[in-house]
N, C-alpha and C positions, 0 to 999 in steps of 0.2 A: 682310855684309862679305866680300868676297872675301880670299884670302889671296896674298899680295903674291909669291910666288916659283910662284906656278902660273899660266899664263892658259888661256881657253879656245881649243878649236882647233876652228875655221870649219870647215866644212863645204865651205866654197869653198876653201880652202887644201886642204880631202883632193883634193877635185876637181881641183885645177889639178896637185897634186903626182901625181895617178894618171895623166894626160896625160902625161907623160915616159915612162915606159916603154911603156905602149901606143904611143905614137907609136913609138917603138923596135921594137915587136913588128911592130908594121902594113906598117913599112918593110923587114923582114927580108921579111914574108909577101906583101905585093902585090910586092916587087919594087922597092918607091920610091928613087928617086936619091937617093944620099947625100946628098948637097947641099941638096937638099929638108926631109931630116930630121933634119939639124944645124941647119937655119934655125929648124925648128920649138922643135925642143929647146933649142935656147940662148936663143929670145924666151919659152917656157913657162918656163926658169931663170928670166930676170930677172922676169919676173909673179912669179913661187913665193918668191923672196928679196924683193922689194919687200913680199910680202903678208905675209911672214912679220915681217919686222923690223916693219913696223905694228901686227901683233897683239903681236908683242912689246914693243914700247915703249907700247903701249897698256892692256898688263894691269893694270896698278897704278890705273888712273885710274878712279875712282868716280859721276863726273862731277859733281860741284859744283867745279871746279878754278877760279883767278880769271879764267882766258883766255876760259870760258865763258859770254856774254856772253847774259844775255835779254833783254838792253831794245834799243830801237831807238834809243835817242840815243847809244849807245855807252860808255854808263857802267859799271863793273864792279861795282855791286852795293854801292860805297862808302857 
């Protein structure tokens, strides 16, 4: 049983969250147009906040929840 005030953290979340800065460094070092790399930066933000509230509001859930539906007629297990 997991404990309820910790979740775990994705692998993919470290990923997406180390693209921010690198993209920052890259564009200092090649030279890249500002413009270019606020575009980047601000669409890796909203990935990095989308992915994180999901892991976050997902840590609690164990998965037998009632929403989790395995039959195919659409019955919840009642």
């Amino acid at each position: 049983m997991r404990r309820a005030g910790r979740y775990p953290r994705s692998w993919l979340l470290i990923l997406m969250g180390s693209v921010i800065p690198l993209t920052l460094i890259m564009g200092i070092q090649f030279h890249i147009e500002q413009r270019f790399t606020a575009a980047i930066v601000v669409a890796a933000l909203l990935v990095f906040a989308s992915m994180e509230l999901w892991i976050h509001a997902s840590a609690p859930a164990i998965g037998d929840e009632w929403w989790q539906d395995d039959h195919c007629s659409g019955g919840r297990g009642y």
